[in-house]
C-alpha positions as CSV (number, residue, x, y, z in Angstrom):
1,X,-3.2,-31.7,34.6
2,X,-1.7,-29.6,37.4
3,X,1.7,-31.4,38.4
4,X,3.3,-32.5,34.6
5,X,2.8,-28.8,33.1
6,X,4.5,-27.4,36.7
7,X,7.2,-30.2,37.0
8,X,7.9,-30.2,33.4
9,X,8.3,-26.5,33.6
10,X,10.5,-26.7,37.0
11,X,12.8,-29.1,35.5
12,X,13.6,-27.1,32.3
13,X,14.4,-23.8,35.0
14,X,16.8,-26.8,36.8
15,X,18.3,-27.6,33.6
16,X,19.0,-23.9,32.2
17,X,20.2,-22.8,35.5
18,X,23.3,-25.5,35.1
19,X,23.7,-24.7,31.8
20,X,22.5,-27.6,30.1
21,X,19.6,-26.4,27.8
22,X,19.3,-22.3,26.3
23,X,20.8,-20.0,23.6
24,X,24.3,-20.1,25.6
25,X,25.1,-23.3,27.3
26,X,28.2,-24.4,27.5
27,X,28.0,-27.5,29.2
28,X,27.1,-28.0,33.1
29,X,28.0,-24.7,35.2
30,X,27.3,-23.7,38.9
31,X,29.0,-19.8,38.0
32,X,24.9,-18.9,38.0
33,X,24.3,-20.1,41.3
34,X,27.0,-18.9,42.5
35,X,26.2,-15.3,40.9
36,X,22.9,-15.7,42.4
37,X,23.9,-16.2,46.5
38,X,27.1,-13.7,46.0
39,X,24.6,-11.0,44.7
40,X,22.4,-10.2,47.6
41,X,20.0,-9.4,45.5
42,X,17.8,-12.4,46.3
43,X,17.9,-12.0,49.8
44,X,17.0,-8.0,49.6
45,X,14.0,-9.3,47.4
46,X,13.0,-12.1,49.6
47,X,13.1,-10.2,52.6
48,X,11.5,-6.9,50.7
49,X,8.8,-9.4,50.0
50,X,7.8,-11.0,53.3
51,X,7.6,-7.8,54.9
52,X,5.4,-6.8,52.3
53,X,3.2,-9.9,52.7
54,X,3.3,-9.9,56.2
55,X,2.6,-6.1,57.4
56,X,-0.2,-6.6,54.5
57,X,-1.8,-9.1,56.1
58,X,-1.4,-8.1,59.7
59,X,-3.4,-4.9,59.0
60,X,-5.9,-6.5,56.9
61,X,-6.6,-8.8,59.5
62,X,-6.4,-6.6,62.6
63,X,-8.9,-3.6,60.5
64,X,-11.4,-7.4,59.3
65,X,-11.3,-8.1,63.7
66,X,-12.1,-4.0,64.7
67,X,-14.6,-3.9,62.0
68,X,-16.7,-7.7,63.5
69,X,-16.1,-6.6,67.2
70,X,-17.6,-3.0,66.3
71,X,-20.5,-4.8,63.9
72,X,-20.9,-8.3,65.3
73,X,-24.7,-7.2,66.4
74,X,-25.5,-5.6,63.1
75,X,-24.1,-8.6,61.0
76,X,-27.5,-8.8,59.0
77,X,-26.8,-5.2,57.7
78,X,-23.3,-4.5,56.7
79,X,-22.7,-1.6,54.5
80,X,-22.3,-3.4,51.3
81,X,-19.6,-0.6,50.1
82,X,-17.2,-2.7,51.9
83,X,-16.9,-5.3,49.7
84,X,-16.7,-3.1,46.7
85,X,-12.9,-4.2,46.4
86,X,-13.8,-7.6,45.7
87,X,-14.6,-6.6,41.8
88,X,-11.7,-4.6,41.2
89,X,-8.8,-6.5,39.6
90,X,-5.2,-5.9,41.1
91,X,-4.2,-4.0,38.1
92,X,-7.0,-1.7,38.2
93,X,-6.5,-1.8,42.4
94,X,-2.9,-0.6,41.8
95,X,-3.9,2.6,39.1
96,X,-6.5,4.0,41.5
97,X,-4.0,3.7,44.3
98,X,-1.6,5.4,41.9
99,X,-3.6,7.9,40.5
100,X,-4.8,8.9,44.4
101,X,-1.2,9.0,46.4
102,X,1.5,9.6,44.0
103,X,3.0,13.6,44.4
104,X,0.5,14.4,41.5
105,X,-2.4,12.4,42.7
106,X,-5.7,13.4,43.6
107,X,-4.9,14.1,48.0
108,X,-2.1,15.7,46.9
109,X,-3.7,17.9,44.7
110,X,-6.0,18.1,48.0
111,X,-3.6,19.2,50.5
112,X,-2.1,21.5,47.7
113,X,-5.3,23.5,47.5
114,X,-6.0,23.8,50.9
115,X,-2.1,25.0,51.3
116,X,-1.1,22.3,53.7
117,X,1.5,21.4,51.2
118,X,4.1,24.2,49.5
119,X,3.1,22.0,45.7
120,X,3.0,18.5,44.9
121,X,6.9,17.6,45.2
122,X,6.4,18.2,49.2
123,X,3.5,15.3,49.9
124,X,4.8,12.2,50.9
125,X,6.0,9.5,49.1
126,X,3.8,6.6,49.2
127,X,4.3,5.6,45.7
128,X,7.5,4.2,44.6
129,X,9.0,4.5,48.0
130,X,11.0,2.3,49.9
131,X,8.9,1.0,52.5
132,X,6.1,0.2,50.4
133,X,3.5,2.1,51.3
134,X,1.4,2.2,48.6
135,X,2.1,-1.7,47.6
136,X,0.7,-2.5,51.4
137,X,-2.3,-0.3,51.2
138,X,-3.4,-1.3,47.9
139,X,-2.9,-5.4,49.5
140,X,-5.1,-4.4,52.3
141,X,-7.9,-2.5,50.3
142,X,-8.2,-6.1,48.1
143,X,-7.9,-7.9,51.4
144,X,-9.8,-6.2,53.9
145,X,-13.2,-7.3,52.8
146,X,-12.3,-11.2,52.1
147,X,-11.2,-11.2,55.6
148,X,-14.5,-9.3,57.2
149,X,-16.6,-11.9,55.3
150,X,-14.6,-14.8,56.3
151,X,-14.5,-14.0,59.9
152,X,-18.1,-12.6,60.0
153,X,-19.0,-16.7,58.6
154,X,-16.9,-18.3,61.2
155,X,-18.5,-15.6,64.1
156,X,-22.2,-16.9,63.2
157,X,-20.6,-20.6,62.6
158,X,-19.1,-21.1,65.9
159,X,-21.8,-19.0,67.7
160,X,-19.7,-16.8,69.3
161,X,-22.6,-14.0,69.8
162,X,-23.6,-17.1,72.2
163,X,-20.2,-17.6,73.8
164,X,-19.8,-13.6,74.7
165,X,-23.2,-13.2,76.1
166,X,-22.0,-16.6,78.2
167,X,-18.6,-14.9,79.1
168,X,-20.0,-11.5,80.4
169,X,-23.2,-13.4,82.2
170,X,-20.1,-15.6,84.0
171,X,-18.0,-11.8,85.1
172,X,-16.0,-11.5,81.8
173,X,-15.3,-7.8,80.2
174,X,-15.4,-7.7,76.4
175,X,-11.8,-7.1,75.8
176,X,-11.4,-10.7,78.3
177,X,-13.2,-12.0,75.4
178,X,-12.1,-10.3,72.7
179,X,-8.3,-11.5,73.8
180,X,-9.0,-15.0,75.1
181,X,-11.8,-16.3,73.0
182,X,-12.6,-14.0,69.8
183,X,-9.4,-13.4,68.1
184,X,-7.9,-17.2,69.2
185,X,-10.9,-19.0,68.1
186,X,-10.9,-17.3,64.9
187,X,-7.1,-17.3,64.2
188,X,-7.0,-21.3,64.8
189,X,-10.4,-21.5,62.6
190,X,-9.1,-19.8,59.2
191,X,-5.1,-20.0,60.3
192,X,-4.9,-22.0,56.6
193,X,-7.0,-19.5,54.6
194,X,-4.5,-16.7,56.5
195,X,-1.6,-18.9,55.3
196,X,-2.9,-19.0,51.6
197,X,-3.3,-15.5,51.4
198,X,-0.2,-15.0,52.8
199,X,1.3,-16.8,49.9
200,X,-1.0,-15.1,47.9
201,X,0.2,-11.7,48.4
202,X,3.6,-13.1,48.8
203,X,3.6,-14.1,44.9
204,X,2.0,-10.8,43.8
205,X,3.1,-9.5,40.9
206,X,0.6,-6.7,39.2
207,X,0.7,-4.0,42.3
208,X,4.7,-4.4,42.8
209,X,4.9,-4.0,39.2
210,X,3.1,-0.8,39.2
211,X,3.5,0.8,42.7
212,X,7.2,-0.8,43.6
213,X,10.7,1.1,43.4
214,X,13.6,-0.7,41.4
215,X,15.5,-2.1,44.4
216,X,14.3,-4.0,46.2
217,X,12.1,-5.7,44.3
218,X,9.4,-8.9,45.3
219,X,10.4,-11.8,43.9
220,X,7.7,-12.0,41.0
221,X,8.8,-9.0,39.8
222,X,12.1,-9.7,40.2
223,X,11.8,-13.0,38.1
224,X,9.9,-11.2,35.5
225,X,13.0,-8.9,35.1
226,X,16.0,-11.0,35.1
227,X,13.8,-13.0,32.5
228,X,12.7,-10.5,30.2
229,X,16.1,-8.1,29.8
230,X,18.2,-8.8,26.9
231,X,21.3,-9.6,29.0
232,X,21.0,-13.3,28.5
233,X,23.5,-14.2,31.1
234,X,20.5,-13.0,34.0
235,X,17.7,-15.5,32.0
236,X,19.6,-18.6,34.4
237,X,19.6,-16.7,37.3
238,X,15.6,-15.6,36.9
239,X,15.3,-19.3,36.5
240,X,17.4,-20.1,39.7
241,X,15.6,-17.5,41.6
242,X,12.0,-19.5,40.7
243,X,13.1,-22.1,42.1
244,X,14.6,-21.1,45.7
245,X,10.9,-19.4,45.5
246,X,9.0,-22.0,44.6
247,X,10.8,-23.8,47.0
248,X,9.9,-21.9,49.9
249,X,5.8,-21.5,48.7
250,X,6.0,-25.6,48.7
251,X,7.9,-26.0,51.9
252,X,5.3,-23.3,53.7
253,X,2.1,-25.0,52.3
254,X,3.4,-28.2,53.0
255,X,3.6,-26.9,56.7
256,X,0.1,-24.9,56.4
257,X,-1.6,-28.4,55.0
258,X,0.1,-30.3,58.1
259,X,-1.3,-27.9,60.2
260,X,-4.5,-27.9,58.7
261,X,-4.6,-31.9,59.0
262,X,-3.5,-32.0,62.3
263,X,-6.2,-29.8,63.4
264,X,-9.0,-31.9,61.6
265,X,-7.9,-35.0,63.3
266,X,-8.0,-33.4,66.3
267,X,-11.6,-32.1,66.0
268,X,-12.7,-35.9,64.8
């Protein structure tokens, strides 16, 4: 049910991008793939997007590790405010992230009132920019909490509460076992869930959409573009371009499964 539907749906993008099947083959072609690499504009979007992904997911993960090592003793009473981001969808995520830090948002109305801004024009850019700002804080408020409770379950699951009362009894400081047994246990625990969110945000598509500039662009969004403009000649190269992606999402989960196996036969 999973693989026909996909490969059936990867073999027509193979076929169109050679210019065998669509409104305006002509027989089989490699001019779109060779559009496609001459462009750049692939390897602006591809690299636009794993920096994206990755700073995402580097702050959502060092903010989830602060948050246990400041809470680990009051686990049984977390502020339940926290997860509060679970329920919002990514659309809704990116309009309140909008509607707060664009020039006419709500702190820039803020700063405007209490004059630490000469109007709205003058507060930063964090929507729409080039660095991504609001894309990357709108990833880690959706993030944030899936992390906290998946570290807080692996914290109670490997009894480290156990192992850091061991390590200071035996002379350790806490930030020796914050560096040499907290964060490496719990990386090498959820290093595949890390790796499927990493894909995850990787693939996003709703929050570029909404918070991202023109140029570059992540790759869903990108696809979404070249497939939905009525220049017909960029439908084969929004076909080639899923596919170099898809590629790369099938080459990294092949490696996050291998890892994920290899670590399984070594516990057994």
């Amino acid at each position: 049910m999973i693989v026909l539907p996909f490969s059936a749906g990867l073999i027509y993008a193979f076929l169109y991008s050679f210019g065998l099947v669509g409104i305006l083959n002509q027989g089989f072609t490699l001019i779109h793939w060779r559009n496609v690499f001459a462009s750049g504009e692939l390897w602006r979007s591809l690299a636009y997007s794993f920096y994206i992904a990755g700073l995402s997911l580097f702050i959502a993960v060092a903010l989830a590790f602060l948050f246990i090592m400041l809470r680990r003793d009051r686990n049984e009473r977390t502020s339940y405010f926290i997860y509060l981001p679970l329920t919002l969808p990514a659309m809704v995520a990116a309009f309140f992230t909008f509607q707060f830090l664009s020039n006419a948002g709500f702190i820039s109305r803020i700063f405007n009132a209490l004059h630490l801004t000469n109007g709205p024009g003058n507060f930063p850019d964090m929507i729409n920019d080039p660095w991504g700002v609001g894309i990357i804080i709108t990833h880690v408020m959706l993030a944030l909490p899936f992390f906290i409770i998946l570290f807080q379950n692996y914290y109670r699951s490997e009894n480290l509460e156990t192992l850091r009362d061991l390590s200071l009894t035996l002379g350790s400081s806490h930030s020796q076992f914050t560096r040499k047994i907290l964060v490496p246990l719990l990386l090498l625990k959820t290093s595949a869930p890390l790796g499927l969110y990493f894909l995850f945000m990787l693939g996003s598509y709703e929050i570029p959409l909404l918070l991202g500039q023109q140029d570059p662009q992540m790759v869903s969004v990108l696809v979404t573009r070249k497939l939905s403009r009525y220049n017909l000649q960029d439908i084969p190269q929004g076909y080639i371009i899923a596919i170099l992606y898809t590629s790369v999402v099938c080459g990294l989960l092949l490696l996050i499964m291998r890892k994920k196996t290899n670590s399984n036969a070594a516990n057994a």
